[in-house]
N, C-alpha and C positions, 0 to 999 in steps of 0.2 A: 424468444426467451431472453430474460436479461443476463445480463453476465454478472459476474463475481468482477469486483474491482481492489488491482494488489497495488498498493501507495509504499514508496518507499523511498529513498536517497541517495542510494549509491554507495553507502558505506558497504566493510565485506559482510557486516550481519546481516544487512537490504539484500546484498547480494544472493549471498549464501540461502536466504529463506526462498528469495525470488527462483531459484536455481529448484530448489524442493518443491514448493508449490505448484512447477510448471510440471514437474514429474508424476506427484502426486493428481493430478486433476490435467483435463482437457484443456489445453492452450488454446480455445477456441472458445472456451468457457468465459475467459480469463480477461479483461484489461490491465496491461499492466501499465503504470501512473511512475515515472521518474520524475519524484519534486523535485529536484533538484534540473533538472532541463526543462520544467513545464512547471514554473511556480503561479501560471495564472490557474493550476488545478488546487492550488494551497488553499483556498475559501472552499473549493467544493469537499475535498478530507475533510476538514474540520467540520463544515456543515455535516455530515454524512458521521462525527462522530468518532473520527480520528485522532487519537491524545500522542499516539506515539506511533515512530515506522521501526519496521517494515507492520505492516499492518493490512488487513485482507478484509473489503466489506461486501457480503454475501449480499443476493439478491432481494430478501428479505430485509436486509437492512443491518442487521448484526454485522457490528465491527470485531476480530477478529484481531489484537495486539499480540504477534507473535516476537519473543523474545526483545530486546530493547536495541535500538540503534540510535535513536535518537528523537528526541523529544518534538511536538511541530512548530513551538520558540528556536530550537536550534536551526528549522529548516530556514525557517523565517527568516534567520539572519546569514 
């Protein structure tokens, strides 16, 4: 089965969603993606449709922008 993949940065909003989402759903389900420690994943977010984190892309492909932490120009830099 593929998993869900959760992208996010480390801010407390990244965090804070990150902390829900693993509550919410199977951590088994789940990849979680810290761009900000694994920025060679920054092309695959983006490709995959990611504008902003924390951000959750279901298996089907739907991206998933939950509340705003940070743009993926800010991650970039």
């Amino acid at each position: 089965m593929k998993k869900s993949v959760f992208y996010h940065a480390g801010c407390p909003v990244c965090l804070s969603a990150e902390h829900e989402i693993l509550e919410l759903m199977d951590p088994a389900t789940i990849d979680v993606v810290h761009l900000g420690e694994e920025k060679s994943k920054i092309q695959d977010a983006e490709n995959a449709g990611v504008k902003s984190v924390p951000a959750l892309v279901t298996p089907t492909g739907n991206v998933l922008h939950i509340n705003y932490g940070a743009s993926m120009a800010d991650v970039k830099n």
